[in-house]
C-alpha positions as CSV (number, residue, x, y, z in Angstrom):
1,X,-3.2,-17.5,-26.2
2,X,-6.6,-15.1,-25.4
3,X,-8.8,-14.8,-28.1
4,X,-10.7,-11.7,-28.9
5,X,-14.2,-12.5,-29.6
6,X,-15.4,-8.9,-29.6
7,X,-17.0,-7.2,-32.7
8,X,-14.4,-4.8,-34.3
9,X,-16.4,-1.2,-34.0
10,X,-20.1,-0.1,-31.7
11,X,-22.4,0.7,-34.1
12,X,-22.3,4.3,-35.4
13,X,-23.8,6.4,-38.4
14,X,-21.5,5.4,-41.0
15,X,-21.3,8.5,-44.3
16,X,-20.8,7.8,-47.9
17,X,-17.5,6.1,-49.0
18,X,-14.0,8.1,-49.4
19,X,-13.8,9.2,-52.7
20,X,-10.7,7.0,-54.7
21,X,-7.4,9.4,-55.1
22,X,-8.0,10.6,-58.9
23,X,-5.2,9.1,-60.3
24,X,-6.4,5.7,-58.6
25,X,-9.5,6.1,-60.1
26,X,-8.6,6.2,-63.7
27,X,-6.7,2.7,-62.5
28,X,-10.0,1.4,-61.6
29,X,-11.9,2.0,-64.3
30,X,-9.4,-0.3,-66.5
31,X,-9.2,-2.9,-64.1
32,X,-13.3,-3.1,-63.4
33,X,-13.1,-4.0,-67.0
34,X,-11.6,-7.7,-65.9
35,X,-11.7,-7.5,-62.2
36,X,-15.1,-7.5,-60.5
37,X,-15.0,-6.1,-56.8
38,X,-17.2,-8.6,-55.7
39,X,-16.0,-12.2,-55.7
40,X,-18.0,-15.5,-55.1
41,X,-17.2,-18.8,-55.2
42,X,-18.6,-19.4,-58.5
43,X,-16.5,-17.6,-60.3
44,X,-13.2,-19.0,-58.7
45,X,-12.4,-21.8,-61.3
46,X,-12.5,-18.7,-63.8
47,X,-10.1,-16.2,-62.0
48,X,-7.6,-18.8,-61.2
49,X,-7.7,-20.6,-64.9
50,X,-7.1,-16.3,-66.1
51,X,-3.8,-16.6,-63.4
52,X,-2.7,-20.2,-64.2
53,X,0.6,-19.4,-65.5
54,X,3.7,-17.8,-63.3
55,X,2.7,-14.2,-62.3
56,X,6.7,-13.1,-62.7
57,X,8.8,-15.0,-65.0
58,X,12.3,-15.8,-64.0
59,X,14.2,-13.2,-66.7
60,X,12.0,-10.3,-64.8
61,X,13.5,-11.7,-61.0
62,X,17.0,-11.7,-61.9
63,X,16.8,-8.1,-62.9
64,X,19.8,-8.0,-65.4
65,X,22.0,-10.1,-63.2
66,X,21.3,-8.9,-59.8
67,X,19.6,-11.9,-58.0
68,X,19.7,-15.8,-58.9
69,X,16.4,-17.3,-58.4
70,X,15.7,-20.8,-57.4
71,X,12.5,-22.4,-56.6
72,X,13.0,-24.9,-53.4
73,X,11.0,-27.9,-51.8
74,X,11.4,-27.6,-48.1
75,X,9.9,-29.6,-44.9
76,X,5.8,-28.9,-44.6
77,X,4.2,-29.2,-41.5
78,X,4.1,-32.6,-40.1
79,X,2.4,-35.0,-41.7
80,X,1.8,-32.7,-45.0
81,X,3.5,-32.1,-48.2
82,X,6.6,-29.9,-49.2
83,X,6.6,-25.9,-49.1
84,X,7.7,-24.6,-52.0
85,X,9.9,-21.5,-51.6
86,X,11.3,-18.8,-54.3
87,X,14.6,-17.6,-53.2
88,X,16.4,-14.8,-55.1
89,X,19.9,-13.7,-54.0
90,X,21.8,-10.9,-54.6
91,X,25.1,-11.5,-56.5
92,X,27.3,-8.3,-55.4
93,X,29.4,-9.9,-53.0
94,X,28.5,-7.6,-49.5
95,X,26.9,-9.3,-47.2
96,X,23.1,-9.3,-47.0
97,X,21.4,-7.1,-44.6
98,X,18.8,-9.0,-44.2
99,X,16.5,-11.8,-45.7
100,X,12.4,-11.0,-46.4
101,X,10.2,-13.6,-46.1
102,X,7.2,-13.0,-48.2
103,X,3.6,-14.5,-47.7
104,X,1.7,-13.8,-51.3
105,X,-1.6,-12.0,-51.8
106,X,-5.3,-13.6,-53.0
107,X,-7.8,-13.6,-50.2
108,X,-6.5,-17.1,-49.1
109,X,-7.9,-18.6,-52.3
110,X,-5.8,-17.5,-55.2
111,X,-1.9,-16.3,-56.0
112,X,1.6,-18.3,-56.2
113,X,4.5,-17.3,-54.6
114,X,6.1,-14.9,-57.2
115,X,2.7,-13.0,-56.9
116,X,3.8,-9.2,-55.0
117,X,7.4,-10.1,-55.5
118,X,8.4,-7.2,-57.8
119,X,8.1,-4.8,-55.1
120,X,10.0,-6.9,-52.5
121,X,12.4,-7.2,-54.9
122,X,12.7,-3.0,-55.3
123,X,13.8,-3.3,-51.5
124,X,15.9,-6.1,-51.9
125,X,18.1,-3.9,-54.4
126,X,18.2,-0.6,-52.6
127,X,19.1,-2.4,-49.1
128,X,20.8,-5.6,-50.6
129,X,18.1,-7.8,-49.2
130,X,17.6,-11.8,-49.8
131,X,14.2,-12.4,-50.7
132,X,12.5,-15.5,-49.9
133,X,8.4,-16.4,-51.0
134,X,6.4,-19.3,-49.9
135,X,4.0,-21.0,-51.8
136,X,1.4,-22.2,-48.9
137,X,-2.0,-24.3,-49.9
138,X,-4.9,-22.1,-51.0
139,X,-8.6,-22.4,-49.1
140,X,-11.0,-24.3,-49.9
141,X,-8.9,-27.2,-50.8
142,X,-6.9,-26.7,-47.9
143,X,-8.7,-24.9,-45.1
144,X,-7.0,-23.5,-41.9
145,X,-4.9,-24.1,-40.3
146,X,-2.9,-25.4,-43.6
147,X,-2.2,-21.9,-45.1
148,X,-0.5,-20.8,-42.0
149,X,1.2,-23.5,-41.3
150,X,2.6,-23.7,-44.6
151,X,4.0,-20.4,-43.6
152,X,5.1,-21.5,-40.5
153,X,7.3,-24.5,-42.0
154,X,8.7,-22.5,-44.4
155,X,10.1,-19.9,-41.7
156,X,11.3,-22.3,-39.9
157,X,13.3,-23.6,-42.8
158,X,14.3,-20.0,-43.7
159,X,15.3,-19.1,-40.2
160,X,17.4,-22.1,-39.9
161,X,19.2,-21.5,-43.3
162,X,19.9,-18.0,-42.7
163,X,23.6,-18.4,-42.5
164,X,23.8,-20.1,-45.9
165,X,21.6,-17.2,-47.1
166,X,24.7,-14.9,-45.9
167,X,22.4,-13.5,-43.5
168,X,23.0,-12.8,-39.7
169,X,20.5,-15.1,-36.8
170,X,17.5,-13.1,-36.1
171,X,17.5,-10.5,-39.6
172,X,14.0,-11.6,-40.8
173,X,11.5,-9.8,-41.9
174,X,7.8,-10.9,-42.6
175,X,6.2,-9.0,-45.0
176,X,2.9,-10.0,-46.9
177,X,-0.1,-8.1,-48.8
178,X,-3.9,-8.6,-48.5
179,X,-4.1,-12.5,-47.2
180,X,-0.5,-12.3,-46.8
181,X,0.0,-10.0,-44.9
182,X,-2.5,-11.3,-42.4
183,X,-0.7,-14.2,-42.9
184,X,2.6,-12.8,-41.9
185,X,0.7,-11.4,-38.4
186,X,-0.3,-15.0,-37.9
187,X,2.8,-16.4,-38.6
188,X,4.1,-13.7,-36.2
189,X,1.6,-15.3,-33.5
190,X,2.8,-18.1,-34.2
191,X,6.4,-17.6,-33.6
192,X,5.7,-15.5,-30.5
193,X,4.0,-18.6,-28.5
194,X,5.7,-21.2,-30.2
195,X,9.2,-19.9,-28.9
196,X,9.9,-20.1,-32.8
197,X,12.6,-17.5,-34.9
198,X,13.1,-14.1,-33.5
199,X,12.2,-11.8,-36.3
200,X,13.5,-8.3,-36.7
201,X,9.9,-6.9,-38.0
202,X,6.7,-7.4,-39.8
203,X,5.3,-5.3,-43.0
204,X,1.8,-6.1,-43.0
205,X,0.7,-4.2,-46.4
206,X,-3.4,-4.1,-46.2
207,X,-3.5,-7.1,-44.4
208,X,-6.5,-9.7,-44.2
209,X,-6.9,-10.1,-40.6
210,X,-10.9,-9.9,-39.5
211,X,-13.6,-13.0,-40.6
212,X,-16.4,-11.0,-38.7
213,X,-16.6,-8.4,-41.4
214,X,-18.5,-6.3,-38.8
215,X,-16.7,-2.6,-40.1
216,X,-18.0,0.9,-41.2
217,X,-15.4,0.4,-44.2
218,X,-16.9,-2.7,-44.9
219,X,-20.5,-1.3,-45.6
220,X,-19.1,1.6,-46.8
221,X,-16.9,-0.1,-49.6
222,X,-19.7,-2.5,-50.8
223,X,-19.8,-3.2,-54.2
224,X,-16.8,-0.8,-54.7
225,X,-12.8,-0.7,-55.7
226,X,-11.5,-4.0,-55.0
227,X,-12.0,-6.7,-53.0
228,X,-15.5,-6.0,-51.2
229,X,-17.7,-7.4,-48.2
230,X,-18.8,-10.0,-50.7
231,X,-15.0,-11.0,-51.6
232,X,-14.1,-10.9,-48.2
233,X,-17.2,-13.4,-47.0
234,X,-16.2,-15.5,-50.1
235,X,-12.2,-15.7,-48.8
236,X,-13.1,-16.4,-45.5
237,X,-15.4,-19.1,-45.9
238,X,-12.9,-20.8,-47.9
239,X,-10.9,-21.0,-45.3
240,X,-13.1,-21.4,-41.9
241,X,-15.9,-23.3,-43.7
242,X,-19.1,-23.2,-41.3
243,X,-16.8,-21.6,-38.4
244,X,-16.4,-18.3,-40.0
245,X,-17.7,-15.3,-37.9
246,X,-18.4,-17.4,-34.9
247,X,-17.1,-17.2,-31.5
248,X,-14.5,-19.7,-32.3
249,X,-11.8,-18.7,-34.5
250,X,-8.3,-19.5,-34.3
251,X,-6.3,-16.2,-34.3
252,X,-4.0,-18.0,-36.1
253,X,-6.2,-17.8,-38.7
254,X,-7.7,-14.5,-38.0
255,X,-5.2,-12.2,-36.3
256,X,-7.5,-9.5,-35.1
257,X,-9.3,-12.3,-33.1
258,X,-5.3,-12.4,-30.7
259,X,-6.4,-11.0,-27.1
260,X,-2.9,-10.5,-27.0
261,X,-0.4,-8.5,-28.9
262,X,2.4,-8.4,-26.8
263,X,5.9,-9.3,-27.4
264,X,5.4,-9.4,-31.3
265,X,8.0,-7.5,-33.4
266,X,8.1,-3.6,-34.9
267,X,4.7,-3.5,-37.2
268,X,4.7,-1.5,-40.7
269,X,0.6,-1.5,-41.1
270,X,-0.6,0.3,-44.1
271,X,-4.5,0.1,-46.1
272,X,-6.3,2.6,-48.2
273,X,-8.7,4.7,-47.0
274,X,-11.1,3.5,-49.6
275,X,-10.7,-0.1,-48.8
276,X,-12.6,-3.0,-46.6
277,X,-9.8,-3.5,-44.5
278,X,-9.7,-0.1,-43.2
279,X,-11.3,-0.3,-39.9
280,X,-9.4,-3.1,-39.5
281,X,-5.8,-2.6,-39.7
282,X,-6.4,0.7,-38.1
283,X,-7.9,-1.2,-34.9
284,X,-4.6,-4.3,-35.2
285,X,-2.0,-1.4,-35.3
286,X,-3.9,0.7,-32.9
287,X,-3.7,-2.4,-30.3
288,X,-0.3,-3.0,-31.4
289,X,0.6,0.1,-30.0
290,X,-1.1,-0.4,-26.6
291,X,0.5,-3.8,-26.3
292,X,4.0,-1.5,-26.5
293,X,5.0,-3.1,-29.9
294,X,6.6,-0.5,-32.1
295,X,4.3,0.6,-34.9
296,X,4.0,2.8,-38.2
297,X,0.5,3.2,-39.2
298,X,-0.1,5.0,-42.9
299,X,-3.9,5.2,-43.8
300,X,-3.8,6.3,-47.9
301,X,-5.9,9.1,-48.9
302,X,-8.3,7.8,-51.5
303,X,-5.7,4.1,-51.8
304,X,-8.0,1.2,-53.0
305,X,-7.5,-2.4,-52.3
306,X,-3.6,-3.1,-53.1
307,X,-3.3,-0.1,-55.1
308,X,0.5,0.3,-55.4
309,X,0.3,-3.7,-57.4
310,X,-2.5,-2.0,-59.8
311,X,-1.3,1.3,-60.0
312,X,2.3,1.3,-59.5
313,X,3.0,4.8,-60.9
314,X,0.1,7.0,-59.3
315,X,1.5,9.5,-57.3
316,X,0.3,8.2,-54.1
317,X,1.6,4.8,-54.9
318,X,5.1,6.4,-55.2
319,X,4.6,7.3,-51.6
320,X,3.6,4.5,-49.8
321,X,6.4,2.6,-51.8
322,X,8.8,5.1,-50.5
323,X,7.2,4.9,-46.7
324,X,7.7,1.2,-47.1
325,X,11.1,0.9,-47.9
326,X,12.1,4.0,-45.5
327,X,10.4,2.0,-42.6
328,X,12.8,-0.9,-43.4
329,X,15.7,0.8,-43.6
330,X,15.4,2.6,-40.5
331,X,14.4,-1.4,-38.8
332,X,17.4,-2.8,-40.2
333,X,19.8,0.2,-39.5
334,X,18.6,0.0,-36.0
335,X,19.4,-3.5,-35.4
C-alpha cells in the first residue's frame, strides 16, 4: 500500500473557533465540570479508575426483550490473546438485515466494548440489525499494531459466523466513533489489501484518523470542547510511541496517512464543526470521493467532540442520529 506522508492542510490564516451550537453548549458546561478537554498521560490511571465498571449494563442492552446479549472469547491475532466480542441479537424471528460491527471510542487509550453501543443498538431496532462490539487492547500497554489487529481478528471471526448470526455473506457494516471509527477505516484498509470480508459499508462517526495534528481545527479547538490538540498528542503517542508524527506511520494505524483509497466500501463521515478532527475527516471523505468510493459527508454546525453520546437530546443531535440511521438504510436497501 502507498503511504501519504504529506501534511494535512498549506498553511493559511486560520480565524477564531466556531462558536458550539447553543444547546451543545449548555452540555458542555456540565461536562467541563468532570471532563477536562485536554488529556495527558498523567491523568490516565484517574479517568480509567472513574470508567472501571461496564459502561452499559446487560438489563439496558436487552431493551425489554428485544436482543440477547452474550459476551464471546474469539481467535486474536496470531500469537496474541482472545478478542472479546458483545453480541446482541434480535429475538423477532425475521431475518436480520444485516450485522454491525462496532469498534468503541477513547482515543486508543480508554473505553470497553459496550462503550457507544446504545446508539448502535437504536439502528439495530429500527432496521432489525445484529450488533456485534469488540473489545481490542488499549495503547500504551499495547501499542500498534495490536488495537487494529484486534479489530481485524474479530471481523474475521464475525464475517465467518455470519450465517449463524442469521445474516447473509457480505452484510457488514463497520461503524466506530472517535478512535473507533478510525479504527473501522483501518480495519477497512485492512480488509481491502488483505483480500479479507467484503463489507457492505463503513460509518466512520468523528473518526481519529491523523497523528500529525497539523490542522486549522486543531489550533483552532485548543483548549476547547472535547478532546483537544493536547488529547490528541496524548492518544497518539500511546499508540506510535517515539514514531508518532514522523514520516513513517503505518496507515493501518493512521488512516489519513493511506496514498490510496480505492476499492474501499460506501463511507458515512460525519465531525462537528467545532471539533479537532474537522479538517480531518473533511480531507479522508473528500479523498474518498476522488478515489470513486461512495461517500456522505455531514460537517455539524456548532457539534463538539462526540456530541450526540454527551448530548443525546439537543436538537442537532437528533439530526445527525437521524442522518446516521437514514444513510444505513438506504446502504442496506440498496444491496
Amino acid at each position: 500500500m502507498t503511504v501519504s506522508n504529506l501534511p494535512l492542510s498549506s498553511p493559511a490564516a486560520v480565524g477564531p473557533p466556531p462558536p458550539f451550537d447553543p444547546e451543545l453548549a449548555a452540555a458542555l458546561e456540565a461536562l467541563a465540570r468532570f471532563l477536562s478537554p485536554s488529556i495527558t498521560p498523567e491523568m490516565l490511571p484517574r479517568l480509567r479508575a472513574a470508567s472501571a465498571a461496564p459502561s452499559v449494563p446487560d438489563e439496558q442492552l436487552r431493551r425489554d426483550g428485544a436482543f440477547t446479549v452474550e459476551e464471546l472469547s474469539v481467535p486474536g491475532p496470531p500469537g496474541a490473546p482472545e478478542v472479546g466480542l458483545l453480541v446482541c441479537r434480535p429475538t423477532a424471528a425475521a431475518t436480520p438485515a444485516a450485522v454491525v460491527y462496532h469498534l468503541h471510542g477513547g482515543g486508543m487509550i480508554m473505553g470497553d466494548n459496550r462503550a457507544g453501543v446504545t446508539e448502535i443498538l437504536d439502528w439495530a431496532e429500527a432496521l432489525h440489525l445484529v450488533v456485534v462490539s469488540a473489545e481490542y487492547r488499549l495503547a500504551p500497554e499495547h501499542p500498534h499494531p495490536a488495537p487494529v489487529e484486534d479489530c481485524y481478528a474479530g471481523l474475521l471471526w464475525t464475517a465467518a459466523h455470519a450465517g449463524e448470526l442469521g445474516v447473509a455473506s457480505g452484510r457488514v457494516v463497520l461503524a466506530g466513533t472517535s478512535a473507533g471509527g478510525g479504527l473501522a477505516a483501518a480495519t477497512a484498509l485492512l480488509a481491502r489489501d488483505r483480500g479479507g470480508p467484503a463489507l457492505a459499508g463503513q460509518l466512520l462517526m468523528c473518526p481519529m484518523l491523523d497523528d500529525r495534528g497539523g490542522s486549522p481545527s486543531t489550533a483552532q479547538m485548543a483548549g476547547l470542547g472535547v478532546w483537544d490538540g493536547t488529547s490528541n498528542r496524548t492518544g497518539w503517542a500511546a499508540l506510535l510511541g517515539a514514531g508518532v508524527g514522523g514520516p513513517d506511520v503505518s496507515p493501518y494505524a493512521a488512516p489519513a496517512r493511506a496514498g490510496d483509497l480505492t476499492g474501499l466500501p460506501p463511507a458515512f463521515v460525519d465531525v462537528g464543526s467545532a471539533e479537532t478532527f474537522r479538517d480531518e475527516d473533511i480531507d479522508y471523505a473528500t479523498r474518498l470521493l476522488r478515489a470513486g468510493v461512495q461517500t456522505e459527508l455531514h460537517v455539524w454546525p456548532g457539534g463538539f467532540h462526540g456530541f450526540t453520546l454527551f448530548a443525546p437530546q439537543a436538537r442537532i443531535s437528533q439530526e445527525a442520529a437521524a442522518a446516521r440511521l437514514n444513510w444505513l438504510r438506504r446502504l442496506l436497501s440498496a444491496t
